[in-house]
C-alpha atoms as one frame of an Amber mdcrd trajectory, in Angstrom:
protein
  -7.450 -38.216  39.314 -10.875 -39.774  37.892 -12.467 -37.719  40.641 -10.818
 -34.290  39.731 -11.304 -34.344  36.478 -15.414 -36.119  37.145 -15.769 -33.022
  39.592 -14.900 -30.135  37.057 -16.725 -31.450  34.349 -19.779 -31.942  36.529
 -19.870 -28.716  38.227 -19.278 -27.085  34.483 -22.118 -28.538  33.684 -24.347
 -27.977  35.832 -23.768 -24.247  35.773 -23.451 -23.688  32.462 -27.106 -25.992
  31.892 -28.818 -24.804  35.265 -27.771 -21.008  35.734 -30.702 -19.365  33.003
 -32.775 -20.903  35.676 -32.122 -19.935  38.463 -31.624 -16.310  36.848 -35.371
 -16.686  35.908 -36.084 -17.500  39.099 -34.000 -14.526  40.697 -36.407 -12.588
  38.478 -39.417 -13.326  39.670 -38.184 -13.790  43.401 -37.281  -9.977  42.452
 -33.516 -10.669  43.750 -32.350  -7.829  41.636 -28.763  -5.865  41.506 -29.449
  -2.727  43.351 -27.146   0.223  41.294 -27.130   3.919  42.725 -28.679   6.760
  40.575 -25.502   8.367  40.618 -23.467   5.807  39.113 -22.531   5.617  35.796
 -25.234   5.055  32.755 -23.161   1.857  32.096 -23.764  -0.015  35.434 -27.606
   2.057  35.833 -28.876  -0.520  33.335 -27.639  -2.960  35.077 -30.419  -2.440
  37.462 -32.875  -5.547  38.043 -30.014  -7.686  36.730 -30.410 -10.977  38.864
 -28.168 -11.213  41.799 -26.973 -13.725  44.360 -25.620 -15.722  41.680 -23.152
 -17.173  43.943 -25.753 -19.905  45.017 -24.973 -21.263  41.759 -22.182 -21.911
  41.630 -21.309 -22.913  45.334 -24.125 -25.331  44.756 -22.586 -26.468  41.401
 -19.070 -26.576  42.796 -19.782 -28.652  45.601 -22.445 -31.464  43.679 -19.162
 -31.561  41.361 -17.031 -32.231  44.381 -19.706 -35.283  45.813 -20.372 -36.562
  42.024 -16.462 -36.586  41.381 -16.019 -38.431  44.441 -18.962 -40.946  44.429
 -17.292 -41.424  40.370 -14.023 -42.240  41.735 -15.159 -44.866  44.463 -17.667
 -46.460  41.567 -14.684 -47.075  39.321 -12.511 -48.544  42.594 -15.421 -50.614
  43.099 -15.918 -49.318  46.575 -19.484 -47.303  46.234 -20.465 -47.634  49.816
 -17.156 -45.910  51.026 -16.145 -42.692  49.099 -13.400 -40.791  50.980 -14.870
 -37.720  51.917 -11.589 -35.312  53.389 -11.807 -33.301  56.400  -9.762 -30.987
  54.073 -12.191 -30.706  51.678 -14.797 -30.214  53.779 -12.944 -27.130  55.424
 -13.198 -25.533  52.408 -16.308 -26.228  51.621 -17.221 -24.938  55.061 -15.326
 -21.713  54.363 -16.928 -21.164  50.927 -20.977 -22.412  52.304 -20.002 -19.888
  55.750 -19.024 -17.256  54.179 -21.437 -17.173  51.306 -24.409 -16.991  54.013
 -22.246 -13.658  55.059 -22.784 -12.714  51.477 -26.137 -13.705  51.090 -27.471
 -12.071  54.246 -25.558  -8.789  52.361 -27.214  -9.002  49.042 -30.726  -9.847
  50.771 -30.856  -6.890  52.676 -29.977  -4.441  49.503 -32.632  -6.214  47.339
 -35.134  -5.510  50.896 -34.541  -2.339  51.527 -33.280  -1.171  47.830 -30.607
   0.649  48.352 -26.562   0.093  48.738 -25.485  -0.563  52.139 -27.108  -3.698
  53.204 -24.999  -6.232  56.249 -23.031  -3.235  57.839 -19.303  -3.239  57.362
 -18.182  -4.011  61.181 -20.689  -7.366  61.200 -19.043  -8.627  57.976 -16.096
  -8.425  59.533 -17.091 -10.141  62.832 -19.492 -12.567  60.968 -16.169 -13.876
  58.285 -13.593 -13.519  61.737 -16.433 -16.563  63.535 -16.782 -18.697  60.249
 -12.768 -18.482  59.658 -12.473 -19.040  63.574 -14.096 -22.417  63.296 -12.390
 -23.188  60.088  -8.964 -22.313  61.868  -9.719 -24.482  64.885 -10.741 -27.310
  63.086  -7.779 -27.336  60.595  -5.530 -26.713  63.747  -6.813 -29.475  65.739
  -8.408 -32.356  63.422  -6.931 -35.059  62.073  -7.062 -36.525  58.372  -6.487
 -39.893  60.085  -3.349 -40.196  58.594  -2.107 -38.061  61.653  -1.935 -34.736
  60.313  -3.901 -31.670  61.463  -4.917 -30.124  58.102  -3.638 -26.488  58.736
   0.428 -25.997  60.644   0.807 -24.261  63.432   3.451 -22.135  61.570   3.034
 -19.832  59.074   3.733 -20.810  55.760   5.095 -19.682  52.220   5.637 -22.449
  50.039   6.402 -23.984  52.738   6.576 -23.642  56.437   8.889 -20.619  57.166
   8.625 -19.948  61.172   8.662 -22.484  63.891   5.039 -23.736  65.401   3.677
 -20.642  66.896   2.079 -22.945  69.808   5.937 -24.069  70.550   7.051 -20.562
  70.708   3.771 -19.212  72.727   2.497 -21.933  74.378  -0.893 -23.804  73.564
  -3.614 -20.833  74.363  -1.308 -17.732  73.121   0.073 -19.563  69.470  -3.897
 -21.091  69.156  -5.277 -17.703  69.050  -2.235 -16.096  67.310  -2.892 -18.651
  64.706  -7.196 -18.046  64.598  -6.139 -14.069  64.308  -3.298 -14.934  61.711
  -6.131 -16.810  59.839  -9.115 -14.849  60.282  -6.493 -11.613  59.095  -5.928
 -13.681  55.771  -9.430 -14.274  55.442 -11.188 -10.987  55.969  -8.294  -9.875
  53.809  -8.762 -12.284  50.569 -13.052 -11.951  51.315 -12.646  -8.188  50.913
 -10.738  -8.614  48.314 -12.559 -10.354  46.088 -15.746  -7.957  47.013 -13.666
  -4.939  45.579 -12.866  -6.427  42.473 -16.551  -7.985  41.538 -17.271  -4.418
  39.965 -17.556  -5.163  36.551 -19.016  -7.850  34.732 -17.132 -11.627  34.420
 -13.797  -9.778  36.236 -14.285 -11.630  39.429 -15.356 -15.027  38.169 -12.881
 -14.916  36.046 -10.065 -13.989  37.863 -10.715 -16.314  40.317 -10.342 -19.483
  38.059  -6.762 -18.103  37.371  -6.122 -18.163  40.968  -8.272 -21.074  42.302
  -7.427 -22.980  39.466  -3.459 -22.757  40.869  -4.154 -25.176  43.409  -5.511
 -27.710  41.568  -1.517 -27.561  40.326  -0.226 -27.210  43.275  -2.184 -29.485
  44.922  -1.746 -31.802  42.594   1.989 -31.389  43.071   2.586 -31.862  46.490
   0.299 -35.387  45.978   2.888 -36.487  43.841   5.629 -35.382  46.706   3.722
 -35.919  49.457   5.639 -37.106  52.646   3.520 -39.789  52.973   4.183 -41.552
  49.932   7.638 -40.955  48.272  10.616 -43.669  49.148  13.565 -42.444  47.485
  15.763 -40.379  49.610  16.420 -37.216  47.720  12.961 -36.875  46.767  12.107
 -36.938  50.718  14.190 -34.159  51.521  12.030 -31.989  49.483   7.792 -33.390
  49.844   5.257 -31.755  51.231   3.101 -32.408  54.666   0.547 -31.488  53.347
  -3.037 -33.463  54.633  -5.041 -34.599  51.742  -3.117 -32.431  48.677  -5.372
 -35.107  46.211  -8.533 -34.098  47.589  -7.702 -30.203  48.039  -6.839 -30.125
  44.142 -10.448 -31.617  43.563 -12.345 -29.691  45.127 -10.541 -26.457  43.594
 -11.042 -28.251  40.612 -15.103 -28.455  41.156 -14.878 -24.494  42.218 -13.208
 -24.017  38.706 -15.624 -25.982  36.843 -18.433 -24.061  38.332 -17.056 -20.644
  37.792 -15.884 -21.589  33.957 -20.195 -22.332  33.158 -21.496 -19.921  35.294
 -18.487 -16.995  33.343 -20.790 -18.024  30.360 -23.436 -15.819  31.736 -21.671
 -13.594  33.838 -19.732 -12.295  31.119 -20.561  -8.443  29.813 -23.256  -7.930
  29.264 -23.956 -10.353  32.375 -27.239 -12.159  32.840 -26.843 -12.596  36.019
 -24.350 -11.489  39.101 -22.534 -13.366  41.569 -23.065 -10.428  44.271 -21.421
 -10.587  47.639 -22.905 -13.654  48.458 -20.013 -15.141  45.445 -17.604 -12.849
  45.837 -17.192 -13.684  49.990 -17.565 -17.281  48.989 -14.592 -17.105  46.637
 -12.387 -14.914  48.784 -13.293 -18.009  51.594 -12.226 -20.485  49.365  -9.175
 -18.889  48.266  -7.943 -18.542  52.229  -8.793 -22.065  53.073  -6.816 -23.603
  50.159  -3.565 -21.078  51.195  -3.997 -22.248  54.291  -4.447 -25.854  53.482
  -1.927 -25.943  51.048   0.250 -24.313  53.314   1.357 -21.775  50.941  -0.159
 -18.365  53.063   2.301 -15.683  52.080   2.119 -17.074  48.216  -1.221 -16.316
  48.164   0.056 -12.161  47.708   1.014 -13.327  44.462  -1.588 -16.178  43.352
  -4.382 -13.383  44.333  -2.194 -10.424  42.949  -5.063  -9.136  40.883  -6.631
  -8.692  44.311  -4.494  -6.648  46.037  -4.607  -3.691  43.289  -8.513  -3.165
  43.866  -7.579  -2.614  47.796  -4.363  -0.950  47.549  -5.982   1.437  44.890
  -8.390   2.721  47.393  -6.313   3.046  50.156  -3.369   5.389  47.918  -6.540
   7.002  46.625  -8.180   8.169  50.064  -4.170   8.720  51.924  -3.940  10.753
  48.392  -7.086  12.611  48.863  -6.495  13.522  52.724  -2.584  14.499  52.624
  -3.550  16.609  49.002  -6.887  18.095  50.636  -9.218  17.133  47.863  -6.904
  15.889  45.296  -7.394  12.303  43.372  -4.744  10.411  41.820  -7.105   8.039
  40.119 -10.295   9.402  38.560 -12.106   6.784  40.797 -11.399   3.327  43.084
 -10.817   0.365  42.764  -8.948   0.564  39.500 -11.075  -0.548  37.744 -13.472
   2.584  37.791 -10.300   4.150  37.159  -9.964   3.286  33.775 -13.954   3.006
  32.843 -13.612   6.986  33.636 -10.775   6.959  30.888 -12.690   5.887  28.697
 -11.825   2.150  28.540 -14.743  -0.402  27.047 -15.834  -2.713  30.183 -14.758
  -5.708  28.142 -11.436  -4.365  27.114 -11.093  -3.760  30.932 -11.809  -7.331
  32.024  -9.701  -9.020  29.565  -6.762  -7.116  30.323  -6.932  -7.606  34.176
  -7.495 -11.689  33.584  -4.738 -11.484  31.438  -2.594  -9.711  34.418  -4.312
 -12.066  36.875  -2.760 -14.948  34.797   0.907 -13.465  35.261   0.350 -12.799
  38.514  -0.925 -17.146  39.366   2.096 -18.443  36.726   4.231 -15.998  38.760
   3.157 -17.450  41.665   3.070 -21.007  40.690   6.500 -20.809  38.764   8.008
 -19.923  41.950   6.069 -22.655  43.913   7.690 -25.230  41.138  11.117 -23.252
  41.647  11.239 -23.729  45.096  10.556 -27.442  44.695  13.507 -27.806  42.055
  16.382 -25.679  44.205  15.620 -27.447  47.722
């Protein structure tokens, strides 16, 4: 607990102290949002706004996640040992692996100045080899307590299918399972991408959603298989590797994202860019996975799916009409800065429906818990 709550306050800090400067920084490196003449005259001054602001706080999230850690093994008296988690470290590796996706994005815009920077089919294949290696990893390790990180089933509060290796054999189930997490990935990575259109909305709808597994996490730590005695409580824990540690580091991802919100907020000081937004969207997988909760994650991420599934009714609109829109412009979001609607009235009222959308989600986690 010492380290959870060490890790969020750290990583708070140091965003909300260190991001002015690296925005400076940014500046001068001349790491500037690229915006389209034709867009808007609200997101054309955003031009030259500092970019990449995802280095900050994957850098802040995961110094949290060492300080917290190094805090914990202080107080326990047991400095030269801190219990670094093969669990945390996936996620870690998702959010670091998929950030350099990102980055390599953003850096090419800022290069060449204009809006399509890493092409579309290599961020797919690049974020299908980083959530490869996370997926064999989390398949195959072992938290030394004898648990492989990720099931072999799919999962959604709990397991709900039998191990797909059991059904398919060892080579078919492992790469059902890589394809069944790389599909979750790429899914939650573009995601996130599609919603980072306006300023704070991302960053801020992401502590709603990251910030449900420092609950849940927490949760199935206090249920975990590995620990309870009584009887009736066994019947319904969770094998779940590490739950302690996965809730920490979601808590050092929250942290960062609340102090670096502080300047990311309209009118923003600095963007996250893709190399934040496909870091978030990584995180976000590995902890569903991790957690074992896959198919909750359509509800924890609700806020999401609208940005996606507003651009795909709006183009199978547009071809089956022949030129017709039903939204004035995709993701949603647009939609409703064409109404009319202030930026800041826009992201307020999406956190506030990303919020229903995680206490949705985790209300039916804790439901599930209290009916098995």
């Amino acid at each position: 607990m010492i380290a959870l709550l060490v890790a969020a306050a750290f990583a708070a800090l140091f965003t909300l102290l260190l991001t002015p400067l690296f925005a400076r920084l940014f500046r001068r490196l001349r790491l500037g949002q690229f915006v389209r003449a034709d867009t808007p005259w609200d997101h054309v001054v955003k031009r030259g706004t500092p970019s990449m602001g995802g280095i900050v706080f994957i850098t802040g999230a995961i110094l949290g996640y060492v300080v917290g850690k190094l805090t914990a093994a202080l107080v326990g008296r047991s400095i030269s040992t801190p219990e670094f988690t093969l669990s945390a470290g996936l996620v870690i590796l998702m959010m670091v692996g998929l950030g350099a996706v990102g980055f390599v994005d953003d850096f090419l815009k800022v290069r060449k100045q204009n809006s399509l920077g890493l092409a579309g089919w290599y961020k797919i294949i690049f974020t299908v080899i980083v959530s490869a290696l996370f997926g064999w990893i989390a398949i195959f390790g072992n938290d030394g307590n004898g648990l492989a990180p990720a099931s072999t089933s799919i999962s959604f509060i709990r397991d709900v299918t039998p191990s797909l290796i059991s059904i398919f054999g060892v080579t078919a189930g492992t790469i059902a399972l890589l394809l069944w997490i790389s599909l979750i990935t790429v899914s939650t990575t573009n995601a996130v991408n599609l919603t980072d259109g306006l300023d704070g909305l991302a960053a801020g709808a992401s502590i709603f959603s990251i910030g449900s597994y420092i609950i849940i996490g927490f949760w199935q730590f206090n249920q975990s298989c590995l620990s309870v005695r009584d009887n009736v409580i066994a019947e319904r824990c969770y094998t779940v590797s590490d739950p302690l540690d996965l809730a920490t580091i979601a808590a050092a991802i929250v942290g960062a994202l609340i102090g670096f919100l502080w300047w990311n907020t309209s009118p923003a000081q600095i963007m996250m860019g893709d190399t934040g937004s496909f870091a978030l969207g990584g995180a976000l997988a590995a902890l569903a996975v991790l957690t074992r909760t896959e198919l909750l994650l359509l509800l924890i991420g609700g806020l999401f799916i609208l940005g996606p599934a507003s651009v795909i009714l709006q183009r199978a609109y547009f071809k089956a009409t022949k030129g017709k829109r039903i939204l004035r412009a995709s993701p949603l979001h647009h939609h409703f800065e064409m109404k009319g609607w202030a930026e800041v009235t826009i992201v307020v009222r999406f956190w506030l429906i990303a919020g229903l959308f995680v206490a949705t989600g985790v209300g039916l986690f804790y439901l599930e818990w209290l009916s098995s």
